[in-house]
MINUMI-770660 format. One record per residue (C-alpha): z, x, y negated; residue in three letters. Coordinates in steps of 0.001 Angstrom, whole numbers. Each point is the difference from the previous one (the first is absolute). Last residue first. Example, Ala and Ser with C-alpha at 12.3 -4.5 7.8 and 13.67 -1.06 7.14 Angstrom:
! MINUMI-770660
<pt up="7140" east="13670" north="1060" resn="SER"/>
<pt up="660" east="-1370" north="3440" resn="ALA"/>
//
This chain:
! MINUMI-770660
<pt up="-2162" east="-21734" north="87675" resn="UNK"/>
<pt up="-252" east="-1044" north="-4131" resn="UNK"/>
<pt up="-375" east="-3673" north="712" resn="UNK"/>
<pt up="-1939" east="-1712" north="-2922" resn="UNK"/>
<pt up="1134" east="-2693" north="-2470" resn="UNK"/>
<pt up="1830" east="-3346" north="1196" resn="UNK"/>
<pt up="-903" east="-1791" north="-3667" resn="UNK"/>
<pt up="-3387" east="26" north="705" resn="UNK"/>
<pt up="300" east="-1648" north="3664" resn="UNK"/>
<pt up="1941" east="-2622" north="-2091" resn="UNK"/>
<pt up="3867" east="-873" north="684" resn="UNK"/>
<pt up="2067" east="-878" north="3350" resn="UNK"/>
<pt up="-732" east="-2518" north="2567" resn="UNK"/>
<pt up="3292" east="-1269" north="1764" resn="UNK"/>
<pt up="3012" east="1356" north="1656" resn="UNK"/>
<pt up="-994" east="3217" north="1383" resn="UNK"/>
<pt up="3057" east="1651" north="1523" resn="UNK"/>
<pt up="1244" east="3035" north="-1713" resn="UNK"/>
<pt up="2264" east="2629" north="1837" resn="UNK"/>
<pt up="1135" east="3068" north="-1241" resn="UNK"/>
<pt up="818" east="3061" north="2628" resn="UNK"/>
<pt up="2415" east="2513" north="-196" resn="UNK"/>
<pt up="3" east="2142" north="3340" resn="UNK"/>
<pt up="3486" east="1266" north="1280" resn="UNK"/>
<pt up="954" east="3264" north="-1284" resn="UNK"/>
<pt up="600" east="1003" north="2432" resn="UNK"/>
<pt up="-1821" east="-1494" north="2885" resn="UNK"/>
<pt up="947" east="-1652" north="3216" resn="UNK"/>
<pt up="3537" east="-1324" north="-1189" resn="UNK"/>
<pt up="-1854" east="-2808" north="-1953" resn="UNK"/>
<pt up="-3995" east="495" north="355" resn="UNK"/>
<pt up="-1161" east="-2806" north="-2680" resn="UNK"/>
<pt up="1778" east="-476" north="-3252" resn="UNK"/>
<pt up="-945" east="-3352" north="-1808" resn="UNK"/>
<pt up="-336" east="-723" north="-3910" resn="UNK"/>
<pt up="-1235" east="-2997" north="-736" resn="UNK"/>
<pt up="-2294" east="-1375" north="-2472" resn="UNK"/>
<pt up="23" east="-3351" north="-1100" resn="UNK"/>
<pt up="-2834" east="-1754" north="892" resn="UNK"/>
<pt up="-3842" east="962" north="-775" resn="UNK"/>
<pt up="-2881" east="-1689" north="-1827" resn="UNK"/>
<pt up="-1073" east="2879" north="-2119" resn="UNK"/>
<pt up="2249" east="-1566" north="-2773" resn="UNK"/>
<pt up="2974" east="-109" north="2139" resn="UNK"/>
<pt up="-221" east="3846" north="291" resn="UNK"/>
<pt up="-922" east="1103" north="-4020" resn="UNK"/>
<pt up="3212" east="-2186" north="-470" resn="UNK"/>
<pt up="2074" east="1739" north="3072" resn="UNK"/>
<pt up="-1259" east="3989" north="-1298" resn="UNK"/>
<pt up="2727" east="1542" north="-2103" resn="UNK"/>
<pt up="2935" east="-1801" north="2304" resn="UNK"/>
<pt up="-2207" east="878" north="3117" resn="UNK"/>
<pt up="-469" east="3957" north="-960" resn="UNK"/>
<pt up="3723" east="186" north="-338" resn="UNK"/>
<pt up="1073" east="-1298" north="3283" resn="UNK"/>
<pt up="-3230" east="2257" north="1359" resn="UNK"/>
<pt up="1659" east="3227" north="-1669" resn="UNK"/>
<pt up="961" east="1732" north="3464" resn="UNK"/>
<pt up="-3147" east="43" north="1073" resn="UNK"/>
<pt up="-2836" east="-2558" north="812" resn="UNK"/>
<pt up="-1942" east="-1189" north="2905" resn="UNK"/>
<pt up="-2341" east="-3065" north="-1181" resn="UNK"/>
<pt up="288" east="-2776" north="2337" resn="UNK"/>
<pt up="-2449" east="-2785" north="-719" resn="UNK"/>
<pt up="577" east="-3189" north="1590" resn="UNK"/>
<pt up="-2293" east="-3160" north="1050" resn="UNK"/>
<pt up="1279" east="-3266" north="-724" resn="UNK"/>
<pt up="-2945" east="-1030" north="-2500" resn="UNK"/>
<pt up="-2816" east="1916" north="1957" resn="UNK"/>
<pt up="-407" east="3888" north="-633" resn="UNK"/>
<pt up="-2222" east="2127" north="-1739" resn="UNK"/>
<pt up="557" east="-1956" north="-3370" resn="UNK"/>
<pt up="3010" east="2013" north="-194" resn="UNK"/>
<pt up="-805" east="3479" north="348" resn="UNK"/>
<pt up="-1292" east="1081" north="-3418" resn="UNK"/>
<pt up="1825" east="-2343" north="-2375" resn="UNK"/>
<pt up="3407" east="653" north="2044" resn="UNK"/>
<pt up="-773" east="4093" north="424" resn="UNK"/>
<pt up="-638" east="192" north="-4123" resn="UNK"/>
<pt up="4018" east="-2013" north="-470" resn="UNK"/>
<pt up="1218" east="1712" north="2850" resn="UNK"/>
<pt up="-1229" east="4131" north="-1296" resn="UNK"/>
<pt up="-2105" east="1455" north="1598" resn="UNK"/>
<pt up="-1937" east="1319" north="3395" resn="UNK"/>
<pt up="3514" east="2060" north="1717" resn="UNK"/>
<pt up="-352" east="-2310" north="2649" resn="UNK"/>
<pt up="-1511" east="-3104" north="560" resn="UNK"/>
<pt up="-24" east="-2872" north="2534" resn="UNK"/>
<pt up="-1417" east="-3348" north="-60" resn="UNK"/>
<pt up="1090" east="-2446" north="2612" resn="UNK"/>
<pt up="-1871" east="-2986" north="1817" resn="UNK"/>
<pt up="-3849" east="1050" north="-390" resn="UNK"/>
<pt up="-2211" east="-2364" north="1343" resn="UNK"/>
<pt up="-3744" east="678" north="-641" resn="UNK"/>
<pt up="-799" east="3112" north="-2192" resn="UNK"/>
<pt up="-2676" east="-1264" north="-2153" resn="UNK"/>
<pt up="2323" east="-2493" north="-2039" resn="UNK"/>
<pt up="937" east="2607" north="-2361" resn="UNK"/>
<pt up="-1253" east="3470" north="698" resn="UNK"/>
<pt up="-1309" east="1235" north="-3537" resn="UNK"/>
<pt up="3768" east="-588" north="-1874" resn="UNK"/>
<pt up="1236" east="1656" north="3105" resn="UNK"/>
<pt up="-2365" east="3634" north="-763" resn="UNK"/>
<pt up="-2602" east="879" north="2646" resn="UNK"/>
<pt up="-68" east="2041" north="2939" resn="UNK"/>
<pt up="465" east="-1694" north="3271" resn="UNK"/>
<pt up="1738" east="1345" north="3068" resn="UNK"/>
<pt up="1026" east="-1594" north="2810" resn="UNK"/>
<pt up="3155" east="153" north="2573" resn="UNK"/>
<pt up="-3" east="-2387" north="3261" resn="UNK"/>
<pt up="-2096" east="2864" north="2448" resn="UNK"/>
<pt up="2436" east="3006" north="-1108" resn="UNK"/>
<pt up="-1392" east="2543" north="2056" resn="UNK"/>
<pt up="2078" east="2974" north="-1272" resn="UNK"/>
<pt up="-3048" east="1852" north="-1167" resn="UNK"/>
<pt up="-2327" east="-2752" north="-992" resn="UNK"/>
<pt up="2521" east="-1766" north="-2486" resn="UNK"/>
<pt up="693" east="3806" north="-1350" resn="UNK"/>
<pt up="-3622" east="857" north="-408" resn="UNK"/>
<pt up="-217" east="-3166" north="-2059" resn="UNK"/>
<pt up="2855" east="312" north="-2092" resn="UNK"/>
<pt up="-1032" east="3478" north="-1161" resn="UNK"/>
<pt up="-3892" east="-1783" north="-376" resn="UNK"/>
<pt up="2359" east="-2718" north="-2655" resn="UNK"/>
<pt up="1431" east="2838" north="-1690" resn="UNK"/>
<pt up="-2377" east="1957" north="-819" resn="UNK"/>
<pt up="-2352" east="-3183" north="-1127" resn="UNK"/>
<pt up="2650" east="-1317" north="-2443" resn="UNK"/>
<pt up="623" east="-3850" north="-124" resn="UNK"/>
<pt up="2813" east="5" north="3112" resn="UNK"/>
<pt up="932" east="-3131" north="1487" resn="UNK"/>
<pt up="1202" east="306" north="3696" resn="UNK"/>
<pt up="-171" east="-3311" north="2255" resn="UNK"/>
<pt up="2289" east="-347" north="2579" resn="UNK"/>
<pt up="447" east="-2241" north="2802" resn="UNK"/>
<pt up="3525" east="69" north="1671" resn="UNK"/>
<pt up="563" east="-261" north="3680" resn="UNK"/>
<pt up="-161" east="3720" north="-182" resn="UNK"/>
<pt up="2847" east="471" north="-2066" resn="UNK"/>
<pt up="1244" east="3939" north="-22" resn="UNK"/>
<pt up="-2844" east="1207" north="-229" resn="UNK"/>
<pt up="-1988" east="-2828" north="-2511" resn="UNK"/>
<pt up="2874" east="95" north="-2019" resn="UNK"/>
<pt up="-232" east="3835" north="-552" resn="UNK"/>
<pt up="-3231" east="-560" north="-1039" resn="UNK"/>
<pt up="712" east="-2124" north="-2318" resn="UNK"/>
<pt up="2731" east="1008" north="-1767" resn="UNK"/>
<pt up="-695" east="2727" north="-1310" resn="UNK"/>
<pt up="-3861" east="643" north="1720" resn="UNK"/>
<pt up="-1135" east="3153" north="-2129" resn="UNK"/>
<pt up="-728" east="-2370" north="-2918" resn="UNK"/>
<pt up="342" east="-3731" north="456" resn="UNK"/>
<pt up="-357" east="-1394" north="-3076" resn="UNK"/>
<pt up="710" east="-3210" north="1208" resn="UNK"/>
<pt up="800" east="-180" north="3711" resn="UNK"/>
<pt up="-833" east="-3836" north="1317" resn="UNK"/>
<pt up="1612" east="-1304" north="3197" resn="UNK"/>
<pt up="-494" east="-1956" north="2106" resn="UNK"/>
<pt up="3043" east="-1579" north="2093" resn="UNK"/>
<pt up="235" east="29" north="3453" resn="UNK"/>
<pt up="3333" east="248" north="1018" resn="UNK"/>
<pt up="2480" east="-1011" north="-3612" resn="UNK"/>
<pt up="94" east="2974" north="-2610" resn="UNK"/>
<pt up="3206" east="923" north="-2061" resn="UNK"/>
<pt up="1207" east="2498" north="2723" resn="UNK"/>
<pt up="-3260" east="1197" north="-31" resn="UNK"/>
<pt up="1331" east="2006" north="-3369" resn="UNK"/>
<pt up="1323" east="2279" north="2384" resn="UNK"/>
<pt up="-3061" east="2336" north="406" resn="UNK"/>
<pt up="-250" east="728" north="-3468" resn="UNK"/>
<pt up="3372" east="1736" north="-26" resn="UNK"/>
<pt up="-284" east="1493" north="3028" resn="UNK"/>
<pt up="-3644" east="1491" north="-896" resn="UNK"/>
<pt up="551" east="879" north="-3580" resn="UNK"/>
<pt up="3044" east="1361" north="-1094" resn="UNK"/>
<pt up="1187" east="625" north="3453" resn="UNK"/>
<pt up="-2476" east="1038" north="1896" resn="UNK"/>
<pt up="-2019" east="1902" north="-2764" resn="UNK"/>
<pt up="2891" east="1797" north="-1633" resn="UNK"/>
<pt up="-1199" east="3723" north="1027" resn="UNK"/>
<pt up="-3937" east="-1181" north="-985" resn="UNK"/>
<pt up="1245" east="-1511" north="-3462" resn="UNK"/>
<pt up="-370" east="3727" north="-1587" resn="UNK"/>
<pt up="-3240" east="446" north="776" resn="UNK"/>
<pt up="-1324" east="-3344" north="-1860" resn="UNK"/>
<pt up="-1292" east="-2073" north="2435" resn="UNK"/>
<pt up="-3883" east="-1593" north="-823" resn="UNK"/>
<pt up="-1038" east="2928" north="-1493" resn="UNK"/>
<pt up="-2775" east="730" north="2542" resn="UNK"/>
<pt up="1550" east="3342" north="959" resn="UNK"/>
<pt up="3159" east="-2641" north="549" resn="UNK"/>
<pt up="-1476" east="-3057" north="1930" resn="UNK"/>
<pt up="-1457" east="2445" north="1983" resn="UNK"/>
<pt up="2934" east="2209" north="1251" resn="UNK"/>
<pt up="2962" east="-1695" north="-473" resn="UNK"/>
<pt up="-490" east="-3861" north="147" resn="UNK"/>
<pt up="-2528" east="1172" north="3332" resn="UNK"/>
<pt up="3036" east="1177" north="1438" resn="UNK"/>
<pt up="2124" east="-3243" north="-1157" resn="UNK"/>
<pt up="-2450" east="-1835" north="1548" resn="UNK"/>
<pt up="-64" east="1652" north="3601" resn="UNK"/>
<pt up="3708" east="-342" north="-10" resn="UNK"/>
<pt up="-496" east="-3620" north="-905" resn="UNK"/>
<pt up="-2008" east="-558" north="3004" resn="UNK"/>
<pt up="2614" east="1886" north="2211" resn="UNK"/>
<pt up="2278" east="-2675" north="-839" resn="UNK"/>
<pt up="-2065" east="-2359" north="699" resn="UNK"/>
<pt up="2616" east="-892" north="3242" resn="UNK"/>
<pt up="2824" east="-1185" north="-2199" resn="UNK"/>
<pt up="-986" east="287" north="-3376" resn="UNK"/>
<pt up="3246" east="-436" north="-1992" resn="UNK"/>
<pt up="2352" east="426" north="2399" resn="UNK"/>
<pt up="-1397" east="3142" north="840" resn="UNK"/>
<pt up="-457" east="1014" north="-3559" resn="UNK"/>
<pt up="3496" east="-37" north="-482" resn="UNK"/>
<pt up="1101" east="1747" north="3415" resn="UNK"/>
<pt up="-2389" east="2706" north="-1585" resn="UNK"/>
<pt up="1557" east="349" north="-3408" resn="UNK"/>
<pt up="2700" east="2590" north="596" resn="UNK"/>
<pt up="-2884" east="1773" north="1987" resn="UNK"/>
<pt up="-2299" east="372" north="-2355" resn="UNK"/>
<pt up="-3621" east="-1146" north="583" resn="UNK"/>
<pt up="-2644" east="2879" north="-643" resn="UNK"/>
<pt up="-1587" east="-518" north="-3007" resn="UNK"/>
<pt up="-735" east="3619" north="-456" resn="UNK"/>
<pt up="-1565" east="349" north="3108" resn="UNK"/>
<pt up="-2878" east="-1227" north="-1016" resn="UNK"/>
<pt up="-666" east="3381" north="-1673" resn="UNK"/>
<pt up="-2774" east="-827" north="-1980" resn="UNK"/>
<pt up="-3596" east="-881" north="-249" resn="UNK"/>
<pt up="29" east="-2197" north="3667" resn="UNK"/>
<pt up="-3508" east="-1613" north="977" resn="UNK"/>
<pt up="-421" east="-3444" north="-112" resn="UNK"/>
//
């Protein structure tokens, strides 16, 4: 993948390097590489807005990176509406005991994902294009669900849901409204076949703000593939 941009533009600052240390260990380098390619093709092909490229490490990469503190050694995981690679990629660089499977329904996206799966070598993350409600019971074992910035809980419960076996969890990262969002959104929740939700912060003392992040485990079968509409990834 050849670079559009200044990739120097997502250079890694230094108040946040000890972070990112601790974060990646020794792939650190690999997430240097991504953040570069965040910056200069992800943006000219409107993946990144230009203005997110100062605040990539630690709006997006840091942040994202930390929600592997909810995720036990080899677990698979399933990215919905996976866009540039938030979480997912990130997951699979920091985590590489981890399998991950990106979700993305639109072709730009999904051949950005590619290029960036072949660049930094990341044998144990895939790509598949396709929308959830399209994917059930054809992606084997998934164990936890994540999502970020795809919709609202009540839509992202329906959607991502019957992914995963009853026990399995989805973790949607959130802001600083998820308390909210899960009083509006328990009924629609339970009726999807999920638990309560929970709200969990992930990266304490690493990051700042520390990632929000609400947690539904699947509890039981929810409603009708008609009633669980499309995903709009």
């Amino acid at each position: 993948m050849a670079d559009s941009t200044d990739p120097g533009a997502a250079a890694l600052p230094v108040e946040l390097a000890d972070t990112a240390r601790r974060v990646f260990g020794d792939r650190l380098p690999l997430a240097e590489r991504y953040a570069e390619l965040l910056a200069t093709e992800g943006t000219v092909r409107g993946l990144v807005g230009p203005r997110e490229t100062p605040r990539l490490w630690d709006r997006h990469l840091l942040n994202c990176a930390v929600l592997g503190e909810l995720l036990p050694s080899g677990s698979v995981v399933a990215d919905v509406g996976s866009g540039a690679g938030l979480p997912g990629i990130v997951l699979g660089v920091a985590r590489p005991d981890l399998r991950v499977v990106l979700i993305e329904s639109l072709a730009r996206r999904t051949t950005f994902l590619d290029e960036v799966v072949d660049e930094l070598e990341l044998i144990q993350v895939s790509v598949v294009r396709g929308r959830a409600e399209e994917l059930v019971g054809r992606l084997g074992p998934v164990d936890v669900v994540t999502a970020r910035a795809v919709a609202p809980l009540d839509r992202l419960a329906r959607w991502c849901l019957p992914l995963l076996p009853v026990g399995g969890r989805l973790l949607a990262m959130k802001g600083a409204s998820a308390t909210e969002e899960v009083a509006e959104h328990e009924k629609e929740v339970r009726r999807a076949g999920g638990e309560q939700p929970q709200v969990l912060r992930c990266g304490v003392g690493l990051v700042e703000p520390a990632t929000t992040v609400i947690e539904v485990v699947r509890s039981r079968a929810g409603g009708s593939a008609k009633k669980r509409g499309r995903v709009r990834t």
